[in-house]
MMTF fields as JSON, N, C-alpha, C and O atoms, coordinates in Angstrom:
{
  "mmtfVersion": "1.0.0",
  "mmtfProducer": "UNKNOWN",
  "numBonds": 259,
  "numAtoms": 260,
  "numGroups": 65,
  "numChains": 1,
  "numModels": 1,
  "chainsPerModel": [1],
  "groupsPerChain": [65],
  "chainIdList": ["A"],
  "bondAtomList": [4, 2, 8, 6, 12, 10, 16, 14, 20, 18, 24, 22, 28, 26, 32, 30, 36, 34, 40, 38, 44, 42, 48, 46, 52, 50, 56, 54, 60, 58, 64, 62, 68, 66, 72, 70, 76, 74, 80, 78, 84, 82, 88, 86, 92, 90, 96, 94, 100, 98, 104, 102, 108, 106, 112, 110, 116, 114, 120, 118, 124, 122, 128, 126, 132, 130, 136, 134, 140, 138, 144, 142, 148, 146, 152, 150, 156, 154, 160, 158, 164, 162, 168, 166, 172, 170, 176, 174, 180, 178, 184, 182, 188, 186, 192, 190, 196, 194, 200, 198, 204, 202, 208, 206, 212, 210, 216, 214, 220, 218, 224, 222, 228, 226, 232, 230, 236, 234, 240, 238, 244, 242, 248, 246, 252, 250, 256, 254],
  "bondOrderList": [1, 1, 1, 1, 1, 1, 1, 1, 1, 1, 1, 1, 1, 1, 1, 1, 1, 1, 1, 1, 1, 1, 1, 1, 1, 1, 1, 1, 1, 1, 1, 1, 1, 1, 1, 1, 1, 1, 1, 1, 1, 1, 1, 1, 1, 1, 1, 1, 1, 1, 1, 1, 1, 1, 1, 1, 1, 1, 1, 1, 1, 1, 1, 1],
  "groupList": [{"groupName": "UNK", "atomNameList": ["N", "CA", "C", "O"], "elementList": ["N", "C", "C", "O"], "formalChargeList": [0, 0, 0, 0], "bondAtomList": [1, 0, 2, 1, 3, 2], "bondOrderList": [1, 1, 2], "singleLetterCode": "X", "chemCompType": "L-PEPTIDE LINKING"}],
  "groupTypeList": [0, 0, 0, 0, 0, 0, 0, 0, 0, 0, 0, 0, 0, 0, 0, 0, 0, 0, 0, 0, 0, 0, 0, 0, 0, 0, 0, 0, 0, 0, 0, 0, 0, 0, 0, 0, 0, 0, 0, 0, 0, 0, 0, 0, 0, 0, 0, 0, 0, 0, 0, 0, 0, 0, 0, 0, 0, 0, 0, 0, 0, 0, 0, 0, 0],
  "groupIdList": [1, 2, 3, 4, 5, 6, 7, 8, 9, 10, 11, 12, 13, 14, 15, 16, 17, 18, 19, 20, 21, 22, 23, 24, 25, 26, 27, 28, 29, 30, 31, 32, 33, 34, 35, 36, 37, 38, 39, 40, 41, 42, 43, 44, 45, 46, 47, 48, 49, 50, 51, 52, 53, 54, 55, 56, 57, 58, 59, 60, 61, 62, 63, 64, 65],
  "secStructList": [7, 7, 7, 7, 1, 2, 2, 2, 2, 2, 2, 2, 2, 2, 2, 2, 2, 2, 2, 7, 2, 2, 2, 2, 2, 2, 2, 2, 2, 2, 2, 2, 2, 2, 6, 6, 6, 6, 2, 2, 2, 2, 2, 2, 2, 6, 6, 1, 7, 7, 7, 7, 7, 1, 7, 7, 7, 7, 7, 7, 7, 7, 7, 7, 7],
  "xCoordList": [89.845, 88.73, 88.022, 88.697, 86.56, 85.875, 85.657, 85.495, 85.618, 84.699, 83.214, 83.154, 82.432, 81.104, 80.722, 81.547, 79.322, 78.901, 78.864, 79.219, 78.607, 78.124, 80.088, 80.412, 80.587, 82.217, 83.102, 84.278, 82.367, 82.836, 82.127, 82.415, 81.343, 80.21, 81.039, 81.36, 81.154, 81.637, 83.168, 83.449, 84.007, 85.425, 84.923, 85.696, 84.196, 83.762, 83.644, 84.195, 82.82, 82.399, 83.251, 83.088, 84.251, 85.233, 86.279, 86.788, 86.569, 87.432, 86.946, 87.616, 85.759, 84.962, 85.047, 85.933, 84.425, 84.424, 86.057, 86.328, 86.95, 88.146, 89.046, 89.925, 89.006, 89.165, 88.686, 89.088, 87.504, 86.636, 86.184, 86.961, 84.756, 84.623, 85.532, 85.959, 85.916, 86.19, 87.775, 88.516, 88.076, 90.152, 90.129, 91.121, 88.866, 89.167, 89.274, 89.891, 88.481, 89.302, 90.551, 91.285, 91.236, 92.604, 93.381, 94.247, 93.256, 93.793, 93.654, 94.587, 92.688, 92.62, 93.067, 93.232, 93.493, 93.936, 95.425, 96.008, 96.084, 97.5, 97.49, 98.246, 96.828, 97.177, 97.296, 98.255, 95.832, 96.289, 97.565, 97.278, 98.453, 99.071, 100.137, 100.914, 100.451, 101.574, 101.401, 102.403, 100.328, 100.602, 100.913, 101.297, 100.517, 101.223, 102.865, 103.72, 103.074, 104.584, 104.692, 104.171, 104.914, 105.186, 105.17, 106.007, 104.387, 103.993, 104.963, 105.562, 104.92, 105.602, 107.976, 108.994, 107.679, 109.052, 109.434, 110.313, 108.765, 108.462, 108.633, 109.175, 108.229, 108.672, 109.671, 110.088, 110.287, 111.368, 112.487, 113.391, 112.409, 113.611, 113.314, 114.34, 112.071, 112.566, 113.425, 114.062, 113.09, 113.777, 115.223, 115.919, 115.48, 117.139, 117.974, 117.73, 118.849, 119.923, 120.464, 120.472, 120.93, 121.306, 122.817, 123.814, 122.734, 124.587, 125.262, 124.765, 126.654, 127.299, 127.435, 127.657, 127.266, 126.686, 127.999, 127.888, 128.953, 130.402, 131.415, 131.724, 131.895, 132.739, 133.787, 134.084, 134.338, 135.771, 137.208, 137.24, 137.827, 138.944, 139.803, 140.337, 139.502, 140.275, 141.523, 141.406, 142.948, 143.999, 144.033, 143.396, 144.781, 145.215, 146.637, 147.473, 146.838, 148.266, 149.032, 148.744, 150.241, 150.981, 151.896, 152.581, 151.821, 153.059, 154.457, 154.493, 155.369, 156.563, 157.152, 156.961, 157.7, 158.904, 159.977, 160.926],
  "yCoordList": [33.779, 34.669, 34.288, 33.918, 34.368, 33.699, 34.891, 35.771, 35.115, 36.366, 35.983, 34.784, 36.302, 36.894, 37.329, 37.718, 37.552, 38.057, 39.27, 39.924, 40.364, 41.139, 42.013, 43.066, 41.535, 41.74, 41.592, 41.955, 40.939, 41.386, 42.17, 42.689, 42.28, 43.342, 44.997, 45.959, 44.799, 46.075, 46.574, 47.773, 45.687, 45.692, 45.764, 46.264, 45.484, 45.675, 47.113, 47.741, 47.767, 48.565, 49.753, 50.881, 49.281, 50.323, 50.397, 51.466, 49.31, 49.552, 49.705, 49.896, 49.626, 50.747, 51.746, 52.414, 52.258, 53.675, 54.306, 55.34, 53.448, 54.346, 54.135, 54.99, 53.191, 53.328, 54.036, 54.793, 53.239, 54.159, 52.429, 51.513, 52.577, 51.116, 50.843, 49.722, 52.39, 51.982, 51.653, 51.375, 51.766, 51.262, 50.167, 49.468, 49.6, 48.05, 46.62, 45.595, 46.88, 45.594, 46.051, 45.064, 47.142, 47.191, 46.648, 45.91, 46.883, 46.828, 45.041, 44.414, 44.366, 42.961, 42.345, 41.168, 42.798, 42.271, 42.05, 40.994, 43.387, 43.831, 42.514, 41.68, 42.046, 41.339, 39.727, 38.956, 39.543, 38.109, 38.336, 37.518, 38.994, 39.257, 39.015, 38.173, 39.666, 38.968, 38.171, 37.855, 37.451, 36.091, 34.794, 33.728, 35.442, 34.232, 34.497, 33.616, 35.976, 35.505, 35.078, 33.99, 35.026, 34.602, 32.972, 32.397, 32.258, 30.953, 30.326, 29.251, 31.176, 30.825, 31.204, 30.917, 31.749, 31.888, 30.847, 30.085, 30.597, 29.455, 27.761, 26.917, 27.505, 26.571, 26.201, 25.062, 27.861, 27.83, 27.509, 26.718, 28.107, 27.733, 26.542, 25.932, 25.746, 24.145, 23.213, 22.159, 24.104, 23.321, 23.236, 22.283, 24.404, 24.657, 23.805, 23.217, 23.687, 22.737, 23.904, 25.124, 23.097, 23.431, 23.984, 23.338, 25.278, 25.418, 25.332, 25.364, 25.196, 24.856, 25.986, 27.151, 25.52, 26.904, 26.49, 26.863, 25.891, 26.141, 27.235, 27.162, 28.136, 29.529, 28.579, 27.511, 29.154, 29.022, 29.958, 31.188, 29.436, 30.06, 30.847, 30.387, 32.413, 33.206, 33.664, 33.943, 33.619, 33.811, 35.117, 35.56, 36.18, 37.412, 37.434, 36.67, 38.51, 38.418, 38.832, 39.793, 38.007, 38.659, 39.693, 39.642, 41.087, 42.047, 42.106, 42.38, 41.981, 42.03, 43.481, 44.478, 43.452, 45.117, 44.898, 45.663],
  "zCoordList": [52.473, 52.291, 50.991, 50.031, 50.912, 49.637, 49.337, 50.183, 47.809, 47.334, 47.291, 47.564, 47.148, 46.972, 46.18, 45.353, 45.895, 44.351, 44.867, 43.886, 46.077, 45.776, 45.931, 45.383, 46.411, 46.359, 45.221, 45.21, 44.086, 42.543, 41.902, 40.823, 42.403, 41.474, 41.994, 41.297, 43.263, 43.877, 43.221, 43.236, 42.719, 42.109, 40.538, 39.72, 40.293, 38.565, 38.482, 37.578, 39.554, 39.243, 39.435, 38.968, 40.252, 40.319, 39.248, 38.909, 38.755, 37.658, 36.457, 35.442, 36.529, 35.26, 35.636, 35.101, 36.457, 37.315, 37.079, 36.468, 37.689, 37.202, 35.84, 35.738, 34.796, 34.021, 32.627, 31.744, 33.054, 31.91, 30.708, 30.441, 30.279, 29.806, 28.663, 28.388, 27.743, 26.474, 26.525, 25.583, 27.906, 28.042, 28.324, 28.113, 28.955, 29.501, 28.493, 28.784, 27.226, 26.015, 25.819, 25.795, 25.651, 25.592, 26.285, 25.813, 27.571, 29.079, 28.974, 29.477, 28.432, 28.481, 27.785, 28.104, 26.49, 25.301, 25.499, 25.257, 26.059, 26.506, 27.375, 26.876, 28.59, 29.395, 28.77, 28.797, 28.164, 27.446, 25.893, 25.019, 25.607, 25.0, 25.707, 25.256, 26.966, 27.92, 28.548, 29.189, 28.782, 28.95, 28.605, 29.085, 27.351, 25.918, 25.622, 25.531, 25.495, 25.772, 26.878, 26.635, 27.819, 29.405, 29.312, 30.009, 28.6, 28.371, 27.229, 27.222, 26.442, 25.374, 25.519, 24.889, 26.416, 27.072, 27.957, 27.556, 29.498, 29.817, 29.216, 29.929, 28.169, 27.039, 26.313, 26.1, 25.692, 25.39, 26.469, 26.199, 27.622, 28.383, 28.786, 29.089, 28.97, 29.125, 27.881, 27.851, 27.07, 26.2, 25.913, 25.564, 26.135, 26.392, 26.929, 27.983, 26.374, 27.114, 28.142, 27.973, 29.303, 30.396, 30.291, 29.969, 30.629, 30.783, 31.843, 32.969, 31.552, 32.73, 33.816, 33.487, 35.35, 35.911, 36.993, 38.161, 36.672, 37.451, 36.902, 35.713, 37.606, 37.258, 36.811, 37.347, 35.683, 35.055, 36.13, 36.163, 36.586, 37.482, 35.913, 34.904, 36.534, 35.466, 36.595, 37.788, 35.585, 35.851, 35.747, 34.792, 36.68, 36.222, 35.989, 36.472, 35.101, 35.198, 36.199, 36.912, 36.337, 36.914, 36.457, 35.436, 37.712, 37.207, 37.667, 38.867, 37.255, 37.084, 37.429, 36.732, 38.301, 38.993, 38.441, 38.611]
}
């Protein structure tokens, strides 16, 4: 499905309409704010060395009668 100009204009106007104009730099700021962590997390775990992802066989004890 392609959008359209007059099919963003119609979604602009609703989320002005229901937000309100003066929440929406917040609301945008918040979002590019988590997307930089998200990116910046992303990075970090490539960098990570890899752990070993084979289970260790744990012994229980045995009980004695």
């Amino acid at each position: 499905m392609r959008w359209g100009f007059w099919e963003i204009i119609l979604i602009v106007f609703l989320v002005v309409l229901l937000f309100g104009s003066a929440k929406i730099p917040g609301m945008l700021r918040n979002l590019a704010e988590g997307v930089k962590v998200f990116k910046k997390e992303m990075e970090t775990k490539k960098e990570a060395p890899k752990h070993d992802t084979k289970k260790k066989a744990v012994k229980k004890p045995v009980k004695k009668k």
